[in-house]
N, C-alpha and C positions, 0 to 999 in steps of 0.2 A: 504494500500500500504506500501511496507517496507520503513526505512524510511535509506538510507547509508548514512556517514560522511565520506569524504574524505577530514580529515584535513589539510595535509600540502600544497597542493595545493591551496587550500581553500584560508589561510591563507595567504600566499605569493600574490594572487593576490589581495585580501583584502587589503592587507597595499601599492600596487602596487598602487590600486584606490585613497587611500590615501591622498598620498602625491602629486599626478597628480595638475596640477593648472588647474583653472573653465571658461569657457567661457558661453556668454552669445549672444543668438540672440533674437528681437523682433519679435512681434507677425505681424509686416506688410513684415518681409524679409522671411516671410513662401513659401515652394515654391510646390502649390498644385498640380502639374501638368496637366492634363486631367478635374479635379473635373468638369469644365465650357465647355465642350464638349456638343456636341448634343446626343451622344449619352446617357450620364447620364442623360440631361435633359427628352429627352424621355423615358427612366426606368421610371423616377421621375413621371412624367404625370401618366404614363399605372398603378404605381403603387398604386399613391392616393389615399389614405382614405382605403387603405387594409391592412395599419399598420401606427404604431405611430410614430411620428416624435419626438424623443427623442432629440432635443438642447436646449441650451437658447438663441441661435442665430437665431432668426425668424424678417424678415422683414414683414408687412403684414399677419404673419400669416404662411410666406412659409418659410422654411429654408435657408438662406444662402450660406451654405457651402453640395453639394454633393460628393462623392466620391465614390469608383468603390465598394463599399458594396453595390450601391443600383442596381448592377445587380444580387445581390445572392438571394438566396430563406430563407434564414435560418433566422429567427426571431433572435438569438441575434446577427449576420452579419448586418442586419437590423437594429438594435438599436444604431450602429455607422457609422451609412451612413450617415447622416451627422454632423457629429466631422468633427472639422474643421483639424483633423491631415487624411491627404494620402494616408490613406490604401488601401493594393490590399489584395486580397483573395490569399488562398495558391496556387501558381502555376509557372510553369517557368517565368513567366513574371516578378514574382518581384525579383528574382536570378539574371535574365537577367539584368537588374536594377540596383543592387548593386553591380553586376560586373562589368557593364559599367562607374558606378558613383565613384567605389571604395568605396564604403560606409557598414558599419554594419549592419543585419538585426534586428532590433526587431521585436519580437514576441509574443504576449499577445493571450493566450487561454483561453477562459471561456464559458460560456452557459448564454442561456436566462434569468433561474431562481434565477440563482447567486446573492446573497445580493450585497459581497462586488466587485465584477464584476460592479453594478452597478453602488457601489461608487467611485472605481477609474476612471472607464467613468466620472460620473460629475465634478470629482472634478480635473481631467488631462484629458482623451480625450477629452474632451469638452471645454477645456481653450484655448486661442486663444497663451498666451505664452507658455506654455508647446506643442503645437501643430506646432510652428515655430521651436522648438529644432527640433522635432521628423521628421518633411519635409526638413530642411535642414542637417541637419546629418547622417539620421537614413532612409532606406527602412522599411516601417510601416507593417505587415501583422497579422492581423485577421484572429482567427482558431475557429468555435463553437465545442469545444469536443466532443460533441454529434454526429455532423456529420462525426466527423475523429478521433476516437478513440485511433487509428492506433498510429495516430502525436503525439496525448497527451497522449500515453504511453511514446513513445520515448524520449520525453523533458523534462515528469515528471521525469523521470529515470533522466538524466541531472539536472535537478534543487534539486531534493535529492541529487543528488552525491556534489554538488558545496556547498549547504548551509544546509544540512542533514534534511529537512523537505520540505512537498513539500502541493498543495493548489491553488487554485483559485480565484480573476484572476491569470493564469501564465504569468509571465513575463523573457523571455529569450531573448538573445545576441546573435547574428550568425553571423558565417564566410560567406561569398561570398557564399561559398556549403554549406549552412543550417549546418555545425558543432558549438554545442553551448561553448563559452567561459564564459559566464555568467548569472546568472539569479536567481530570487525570485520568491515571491509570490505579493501581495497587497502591495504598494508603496505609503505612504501620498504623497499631491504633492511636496510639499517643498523638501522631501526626494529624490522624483524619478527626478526632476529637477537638485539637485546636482549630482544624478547616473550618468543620460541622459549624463549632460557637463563630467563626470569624464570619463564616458565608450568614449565619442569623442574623446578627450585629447589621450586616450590611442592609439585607434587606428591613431590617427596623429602620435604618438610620437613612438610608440613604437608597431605596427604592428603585427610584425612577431611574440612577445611574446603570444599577442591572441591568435595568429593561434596557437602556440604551445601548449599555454594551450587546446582551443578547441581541440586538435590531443589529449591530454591524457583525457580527457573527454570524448571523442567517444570511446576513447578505452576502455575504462569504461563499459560506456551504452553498446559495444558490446556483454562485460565479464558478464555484467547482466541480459541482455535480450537473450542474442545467447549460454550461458555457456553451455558446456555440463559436463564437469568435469567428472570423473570415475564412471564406471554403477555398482550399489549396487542394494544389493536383498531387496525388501520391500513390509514388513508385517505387521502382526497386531503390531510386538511392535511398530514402526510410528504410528499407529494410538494413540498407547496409552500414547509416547511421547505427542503427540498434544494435547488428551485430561487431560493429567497431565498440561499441561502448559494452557489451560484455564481455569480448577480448581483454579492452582495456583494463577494465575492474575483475579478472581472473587471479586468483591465486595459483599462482602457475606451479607453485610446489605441491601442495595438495588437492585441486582444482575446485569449480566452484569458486563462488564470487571473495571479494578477501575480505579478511575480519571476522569476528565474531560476535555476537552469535551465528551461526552459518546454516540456511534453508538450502533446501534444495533448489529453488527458483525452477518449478519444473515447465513454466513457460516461458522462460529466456531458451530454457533448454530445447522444446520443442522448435523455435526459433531458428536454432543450431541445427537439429536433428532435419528440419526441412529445406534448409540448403545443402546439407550435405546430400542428401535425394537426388536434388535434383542436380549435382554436378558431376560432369563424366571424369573429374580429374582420382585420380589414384586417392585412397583413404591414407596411406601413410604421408603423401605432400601436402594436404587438406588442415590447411590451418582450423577451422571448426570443428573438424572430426577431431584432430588433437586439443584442441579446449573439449567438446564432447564426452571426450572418452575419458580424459585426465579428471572432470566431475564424476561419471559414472563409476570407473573405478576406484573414486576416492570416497566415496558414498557406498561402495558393495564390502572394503576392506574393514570401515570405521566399525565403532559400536555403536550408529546409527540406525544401522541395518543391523535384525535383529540374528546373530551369527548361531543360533540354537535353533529359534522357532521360526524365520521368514519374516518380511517384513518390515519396514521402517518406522523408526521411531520419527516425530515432527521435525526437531531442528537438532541440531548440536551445540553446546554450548561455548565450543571450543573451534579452531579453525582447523582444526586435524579431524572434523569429522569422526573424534572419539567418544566422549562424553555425551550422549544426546540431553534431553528432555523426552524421559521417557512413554507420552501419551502416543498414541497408536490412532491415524483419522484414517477413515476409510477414502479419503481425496488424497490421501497422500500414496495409498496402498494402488488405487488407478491411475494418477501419473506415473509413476515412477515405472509401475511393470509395462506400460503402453512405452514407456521409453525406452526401458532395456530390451524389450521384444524387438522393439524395430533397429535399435542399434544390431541387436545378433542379426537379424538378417541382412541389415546392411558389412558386416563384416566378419561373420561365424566368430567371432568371439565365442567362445564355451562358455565363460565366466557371466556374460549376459543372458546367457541364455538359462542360466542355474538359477540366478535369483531373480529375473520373471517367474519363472516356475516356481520358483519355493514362493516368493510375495502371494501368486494365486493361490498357490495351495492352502495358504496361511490364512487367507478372506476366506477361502470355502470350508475348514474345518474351521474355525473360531469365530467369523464374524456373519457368518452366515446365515441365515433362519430355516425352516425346515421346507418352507413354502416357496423360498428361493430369495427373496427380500436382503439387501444386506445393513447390517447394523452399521451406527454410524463411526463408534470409537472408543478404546478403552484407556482407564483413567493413565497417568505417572506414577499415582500412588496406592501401595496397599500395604495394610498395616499399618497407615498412619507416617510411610513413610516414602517418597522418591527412590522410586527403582530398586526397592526393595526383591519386586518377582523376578526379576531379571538379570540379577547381579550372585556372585559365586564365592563365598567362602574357601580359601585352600583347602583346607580341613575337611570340605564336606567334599570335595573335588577328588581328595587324597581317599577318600572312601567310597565313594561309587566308582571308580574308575582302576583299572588295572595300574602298574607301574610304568608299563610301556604305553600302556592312554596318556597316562599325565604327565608322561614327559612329552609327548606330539602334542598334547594339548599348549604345554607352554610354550613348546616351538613354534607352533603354530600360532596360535590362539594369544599371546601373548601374556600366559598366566605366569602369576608371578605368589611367592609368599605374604610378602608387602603390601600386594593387591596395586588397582589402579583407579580406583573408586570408591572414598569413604574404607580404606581397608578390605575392601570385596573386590575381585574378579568381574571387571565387564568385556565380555569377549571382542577382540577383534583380530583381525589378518594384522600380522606383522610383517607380511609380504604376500604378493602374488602368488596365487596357488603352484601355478605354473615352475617359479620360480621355489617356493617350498619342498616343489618334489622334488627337484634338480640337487637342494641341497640333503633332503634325505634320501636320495638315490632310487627315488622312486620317478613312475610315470603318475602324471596326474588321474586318469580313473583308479589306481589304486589306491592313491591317496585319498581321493575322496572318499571308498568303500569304507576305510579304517575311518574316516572322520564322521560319516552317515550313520556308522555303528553307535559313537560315541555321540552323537548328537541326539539319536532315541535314547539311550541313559541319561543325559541330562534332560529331553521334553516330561520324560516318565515323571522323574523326579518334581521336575516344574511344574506340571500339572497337580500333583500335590499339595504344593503350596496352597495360600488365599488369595484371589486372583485379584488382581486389578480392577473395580467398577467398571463394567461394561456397559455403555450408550445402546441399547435396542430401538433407537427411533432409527425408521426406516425412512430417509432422505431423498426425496425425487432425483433433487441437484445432484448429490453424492452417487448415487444407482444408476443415471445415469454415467458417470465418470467412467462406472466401476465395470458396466455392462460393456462399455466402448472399449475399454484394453480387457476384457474377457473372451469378446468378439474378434478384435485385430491379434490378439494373441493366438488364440485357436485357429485363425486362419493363418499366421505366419509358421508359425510353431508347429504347426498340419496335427495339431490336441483336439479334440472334435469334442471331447467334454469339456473345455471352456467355451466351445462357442455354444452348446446346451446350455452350461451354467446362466450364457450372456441372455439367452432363449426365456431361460424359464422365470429370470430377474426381471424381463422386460413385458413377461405375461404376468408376472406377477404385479409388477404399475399398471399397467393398461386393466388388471382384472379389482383391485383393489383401491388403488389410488386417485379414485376417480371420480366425481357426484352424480346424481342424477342428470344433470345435462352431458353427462363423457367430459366435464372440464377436469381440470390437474387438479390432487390437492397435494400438499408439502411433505406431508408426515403422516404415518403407520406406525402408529404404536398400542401394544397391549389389545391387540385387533381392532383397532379404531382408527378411521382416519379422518383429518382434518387439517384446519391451516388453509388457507388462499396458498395456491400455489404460485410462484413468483417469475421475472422472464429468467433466473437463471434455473430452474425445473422442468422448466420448459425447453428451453437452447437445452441442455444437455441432455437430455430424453429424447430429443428430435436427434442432434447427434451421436444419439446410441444405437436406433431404432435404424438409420443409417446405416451403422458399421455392420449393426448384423444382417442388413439387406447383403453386403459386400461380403460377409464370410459367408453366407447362406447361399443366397441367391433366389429366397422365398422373397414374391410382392406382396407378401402380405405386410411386410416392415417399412416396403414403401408406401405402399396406401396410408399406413398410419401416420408414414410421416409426411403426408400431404395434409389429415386431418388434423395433425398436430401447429404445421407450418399455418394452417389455415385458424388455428385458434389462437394461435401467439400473437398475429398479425392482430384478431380484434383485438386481445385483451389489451396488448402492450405499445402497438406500432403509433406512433404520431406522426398522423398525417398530412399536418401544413409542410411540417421542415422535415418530418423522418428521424432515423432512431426508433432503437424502443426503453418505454419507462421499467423501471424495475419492478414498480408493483402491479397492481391493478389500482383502476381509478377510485374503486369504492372497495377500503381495507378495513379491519378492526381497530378501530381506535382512532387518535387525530395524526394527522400525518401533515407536517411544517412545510414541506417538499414534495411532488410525487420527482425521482431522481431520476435522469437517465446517467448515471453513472459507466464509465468504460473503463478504467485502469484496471488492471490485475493485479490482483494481490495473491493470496496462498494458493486463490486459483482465479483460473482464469473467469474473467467480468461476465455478464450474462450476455451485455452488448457482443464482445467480442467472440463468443463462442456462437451466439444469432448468426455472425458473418460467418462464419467457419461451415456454420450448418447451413443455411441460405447456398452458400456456391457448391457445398457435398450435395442438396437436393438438385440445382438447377443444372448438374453434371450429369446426374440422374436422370432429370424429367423437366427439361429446357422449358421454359415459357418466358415469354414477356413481360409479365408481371413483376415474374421472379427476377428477371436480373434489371429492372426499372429499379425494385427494392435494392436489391443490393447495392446499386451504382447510389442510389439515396443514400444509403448506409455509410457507407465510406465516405459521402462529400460531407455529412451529418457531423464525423468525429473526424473530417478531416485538417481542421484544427492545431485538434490536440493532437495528432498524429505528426502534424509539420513541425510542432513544439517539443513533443516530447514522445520519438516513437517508440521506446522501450516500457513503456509506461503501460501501454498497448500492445504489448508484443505478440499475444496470442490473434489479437486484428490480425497485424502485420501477418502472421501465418495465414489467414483466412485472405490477406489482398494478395499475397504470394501464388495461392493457387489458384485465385482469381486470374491471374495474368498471368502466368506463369502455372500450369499442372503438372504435379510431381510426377517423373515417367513410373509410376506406382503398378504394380502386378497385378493390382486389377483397376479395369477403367472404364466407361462408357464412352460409348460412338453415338451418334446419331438422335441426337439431344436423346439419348437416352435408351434408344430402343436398343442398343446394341450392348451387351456385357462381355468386357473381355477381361481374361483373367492368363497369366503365363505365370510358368512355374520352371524350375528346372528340377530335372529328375537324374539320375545316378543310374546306370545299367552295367549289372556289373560285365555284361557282355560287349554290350555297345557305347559305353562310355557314357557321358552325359547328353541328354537332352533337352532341346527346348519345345515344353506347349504354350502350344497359345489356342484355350477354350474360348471359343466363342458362342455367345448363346444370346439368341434373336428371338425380340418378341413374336409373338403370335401377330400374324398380320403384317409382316416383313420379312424380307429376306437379302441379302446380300448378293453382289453378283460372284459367279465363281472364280476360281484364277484362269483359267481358259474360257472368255467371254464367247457368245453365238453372236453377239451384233457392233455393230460398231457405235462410237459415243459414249460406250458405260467402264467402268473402269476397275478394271479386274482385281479381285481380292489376293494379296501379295505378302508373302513375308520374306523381309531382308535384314542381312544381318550389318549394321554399321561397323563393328570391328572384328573378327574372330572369321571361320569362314564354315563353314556347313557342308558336310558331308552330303548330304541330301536334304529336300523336305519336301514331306510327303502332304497332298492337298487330301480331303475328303473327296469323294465323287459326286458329283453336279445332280444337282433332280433340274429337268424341262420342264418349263409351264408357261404356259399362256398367259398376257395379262396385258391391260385393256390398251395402254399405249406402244403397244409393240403389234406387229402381224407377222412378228415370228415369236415361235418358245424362244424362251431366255434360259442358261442354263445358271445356275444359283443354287444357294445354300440358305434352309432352314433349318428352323431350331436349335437345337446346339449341336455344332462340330468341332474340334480339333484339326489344328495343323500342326504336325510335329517337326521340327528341324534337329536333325542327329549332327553333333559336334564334332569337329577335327579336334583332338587330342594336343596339347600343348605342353613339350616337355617342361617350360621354364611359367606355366602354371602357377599362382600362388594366391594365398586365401585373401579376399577382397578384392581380384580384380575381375572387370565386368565385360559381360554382355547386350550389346546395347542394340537391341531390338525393333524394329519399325511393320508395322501394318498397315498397308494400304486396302481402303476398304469402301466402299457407296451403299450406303443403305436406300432400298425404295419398299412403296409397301405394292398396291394392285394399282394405284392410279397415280402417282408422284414418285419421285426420286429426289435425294438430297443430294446436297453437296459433297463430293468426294473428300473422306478425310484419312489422316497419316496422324496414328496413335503410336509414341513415343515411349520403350519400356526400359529401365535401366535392369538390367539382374545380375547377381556377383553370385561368384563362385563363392 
């Protein structure tokens, strides 16, 4: 997320805070309102024992203190139902409140999984005096970001502009009308207690300067989220601005971007990984594949990635990609393996191709539901402590493990007595695998046999443990991420139960996720669903729905994504200037902004993934319409794209293949009608081959490679560098049709044409085959324009 300093404002109300004088209330003049109503009690009842009662206020066992969280569904809404502080959920009711009361809003945003969300819970909402400020001064409201993404764009925009960093818990300050006047991030208590009295003080004293700051705040967030600014033309040089600037800010020693804390950035990444697609120059000269590759495997080595169970931890907290932040998001689990899948095939790397594998495997045994739905995330902590499940005692290591495990283990693994974490073992690769076996004089598949042994005694073990909190809300946005490298995985990886998995995920939204009208809704949780679904639920479910059209080759994922494309359009698309907004027009509660919001943060914006999926459908299923929209799209946020294109980077991938289409394995011809897909195949008799399947709708057909007439132009495959043995065409069906008075001889439904390879002694792994199709699609009464489909493929 970009991060704005709006210093002088800043500053003026900072030293305003100041000098303000402190007041003080106890913890018995709190004034809970409703908390002791019948109707809370009865939530409480119907709800018992279907989640955790997070206080230290328990009489008998039962809580003390309830409050109007415990009629919400959201697990971390749930986690502060009973704090002994007031909280209502986002809605007119608590506006109404502090307009009636004349009092400030706070507002604290976070999620279930969140570390330090946790800790300012115990250590402020859960205190009985910090909890008497916040009811007698302050309307309280609780926002899980998860469920309202919407909100915690808008405030995070607000809390960067105020204090030029922004983070989780949110903690912000509101007018009467939700316009924010103040606000941070994570508050020790002592700290947020003198805030608390300072921000009171203010609004007693001096009112109206709030509101004025709050008025230039909003005007802020509107200039940042609503900006249109002057519409510039934009091409590949943005692209190449952007990937200059993530060159530039590489940590070239352990890759990924420098400093720390250290994300993955997994759409700078994709950025990278679709230039390198589309160029025919060698992967070992390829300055990008070398930034690329130098993240990828600096991120598969660390204790990032979880080196036991699959899987990535959120960030690191170090630039060695050692130490994570141990929470587990399921958006992190489908970037990353959508990455590493397509790097292996772009360059047989083994090592990418292990932990794609392992990442899915790890979503489908732990995060997965039985229905096929995937969860969203599980917590950093358990036991009360940060990476407690995850981290290795010597001693326990020294005991489940032979002597000859535990010394590979430290060779490997980088175990040590000392430990390297709090006194514990957190495992990582101290070298390339590759490289490891070399020095225990091993080949790599044996090495891994002995380490795969050794990895089931410690899951066993680890499963044993108390696991981590696990987030079971089922996430349109995130399911769709998840479905999309499920689907591109199982077709590169030729795994045919990932792209079921992608299947049965993507009938499980379409079959549940849905209202009485067939619109989207957000969340599935506890078999309920609900939440307005937002345009990033939407973009990413259309571009799921997509992928699996592309590993499948069933239209029934295209139709849906025509029903889809056609329902985001009403809910979201602005039709004077174009764009779409982030919510719908009419949401729960009051909304300051409706945002069209485009930068990228953890992931990519709903804007930018809209573009991405707009040029994936109009590749599909050409129309007019659709690339009217798109060409809108792009002049909409073209802007900020001439300002600042890395901000936008996942755009930039969606204008990329807008004008530029990656020579990808599989592809459409003939705005659509045409599916072609090449593969290379391995014989162990005949050496390697190239297919190229074609598969023609119903109602067209292709002409053949040996035409019957002249004018039309024959279906052709040729090889740009490498040279072919032969290639063999399918045989022609004749047929009649209306602008012709001779048969035509042509090709329906699906065919293949195979080209068998010349053998090349000086052979080596990543370099390519660059593939071209010439082809004319017509159907009984028309013919299109002749076109030449472009396929890069490596050995």
């Amino acid at each position: 997320m970009v991060k704005i300093y709006s210093k002088p404002f800043v500053s003026l109300f900072a030293l305003c805070l100041l000098f303000l004088s402190t007041g003080w209330v106890s913890a018995g003049e709190q004034i809970l309102g409703d908390t002791a109503t019948g109707l809370l009690r009865q939530a409480r009842l119907q709800k018992k024992g279907s989640y955790t009662v997070r206080s230290h206020h328990l009489e008998a066992g039962e809580p003390m203190y309830t409050n109007r969280l415990i009629l919400e569904d959201s697990p971390y809404l749930l986690q502060h139902a009973h704090n002994p502080v007031n909280w209502y959920g986002w809605g007119d009711e608590a506006f109404a409140a502090a307009r009636e009361q004349n009092k400030p809003v706070f507002l604290s945003i976070g999620y279930s999984t969140c570390h330090w969300c946790h800790v300012m819970e115990d250590e402020s909402f859960d205190n009985e005096a910090v909890a008497a400020i916040l009811n007698r001064y302050f309307i309280s409201i609780k926002v899980d970001r998860e469920q309202r993404p919407d909100l915690d764009e808008i405030y995070m925009m607000g809390v960067q502009l105020i204090i030029g960093r922004g983070g989780w818990p949110m903690s912000s300050f509101l007018t009467v009308d939700g316009k924010p006047f103040y606000g941070g991030t994570y508050y020790p208590k002592e700290q947020f207690i003198e805030l608390l009295q300072r921000v009171h003080q203010a609004w007693v004293s001096d009112q109206s300067s709030l509101i004025s700051s709050a008025e230039k705040v909003y005007t802020a967030i509107q200039q940042q989220l609503n900006s249109r600014g002057q519409a510039a033309s934009i091409g590949q040089q943005h692209i190449d601005q952007a990937l200059r600037q993530i060159i530039s800010s590489e940590d070239r020693q352990h890759g990924g971007r420098k400093g720390a804390p250290k994300f993955p950035n997994e759409t700078a990444l994709q950025l990278l990984l679709g230039q390198v697609e589309r160029s025919d120059e060698p992967l070992p000269g390829n300055r990008y594949w070398t930034s690329l590759y130098r993240a990828l495997s600096g991120m598969l080595r660390g204790g990032i990635y979880d080196q036991v169970g699959g899987g990535f931890h959120r960030y690191s907290t170090d630039e060695k990609w050692l130490i994570p932040h141990f929470e587990k998001m399921l958006y992190n689990q489908a970037q990353l393996s959508r990455l590493y899948a397509r790097a292996w095939k772009l360059s047989g790397e083994q090592e990418f191709r292990r932990i794609a594998e392992e990442t899915l495997d790890y979503v489908l045994r732990e995060m997965c539901s039985a229905q096929g739905g995937f969860y969203s995330a599980t917590d950093a902590d358990s036991e009360g402590e940060e990476g407690k499940y995850f981290v290795w005692q010597y001693d326990e290591l020294k005991q489940l493990l032979s002597a000859e495990q535990l010394t590979l283990v430290e060779k490997v693994y980088g175990v040590t007595e000392q430990g390297n974490f709090e006194g514990a073992n957190l495992l990582y690769l101290v070298r390339e695998l590759d490289d490891a076996a070399g020095r225990l004089k091993s080949d790599r598949d044996a090495l891994l046999q002995r380490l795969t042994a050794i990895k089931r005694i410690l899951l066993d073990q680890r499963n044993k443990r108390l696991p981590p909190l696990r987030d079971d809300k089922v996430i349109t946005e995130w399911n769709g991420m998840m479905i999309t490298a499920l689907a591109e995985a199982g077709y590169l990886l030729e795994e045919p139960r990932y792209v079921a998995a992608a299947a049965k995920a993507a009938e499980f939204i379409w079959q549940h996720n849905r209202d009485e009208q067939g619109l989207l809704y957000r969340i599935h949780l506890n078999g309920r669903s609900g939440t307005q679904a937002t345009l990033e639920d939407y973009s990413f479910y259309l571009e799921a729905v997509l992928a699996l059209y592309d590993a499948s080759g069933n239209r029934k994922w295209l139709n849906q994504a025509k029903t889809l494309h056609q329902q985001m359009t009403t809910l979201f698309w602005e039709k004077n200037g174009g764009g779409f907004y982030v919510s719908q027009a009419s949401t729960d509660g009051p909304m300051i902004i409706r945002s069209q919001g485009a930068s990228d943060g953890a992931t990519a914006s709903g804007n930018s993934v809209a573009l991405v999926a707009l040029v994936s459908l109009n590749q599909r299923s050409k129309t007019i319409e659709l690339q009217q929209q798109i060409d809108q799209q792009i002049v909409r946020f073209s802007s900020q794209l001439n300002l600042s294109p890395l901000a936008l980077s996942y755009m930039l991938t969606g204008i990329a293949e807008q004008q530029h289409p990656r020579p990808h394995t599989v592809q459409y011809a003939s705005d659509g009608h045409v599916r072609v897909a090449a593969t290379m195949q391995q014989n162990e008799l005949e050496g390697y081959q190239l297919s190229v399947e074609l598969a023609i709708e119903q109602g067209w057909h292709i002409n053949a490679n040996k035409i019957a007439i002249e004018n039309l132009v024959a279906t052709e495959l040729t090889l740009e560098n490498g040279r072919a043995k032969a290639i063999h065409y399918p045989t022609a069906t004749e047929k009649m049709v209306t602008f012709s008075h001779a048969p035509l001889a042509l090709y329906q439904g699906t065919i293949e044409v195979l080209a068998e390879l010349e053998e090349d002694a000086d052979q080596t792994t990543g370099e390519t085959i660059i593939a071209s199709i010439t082809l004319q699609a017509c159907s009984d009464t028309l013919c299109l324009q002749p076109e030449i489909l472009r396929m890069v493929l490596r050995y």
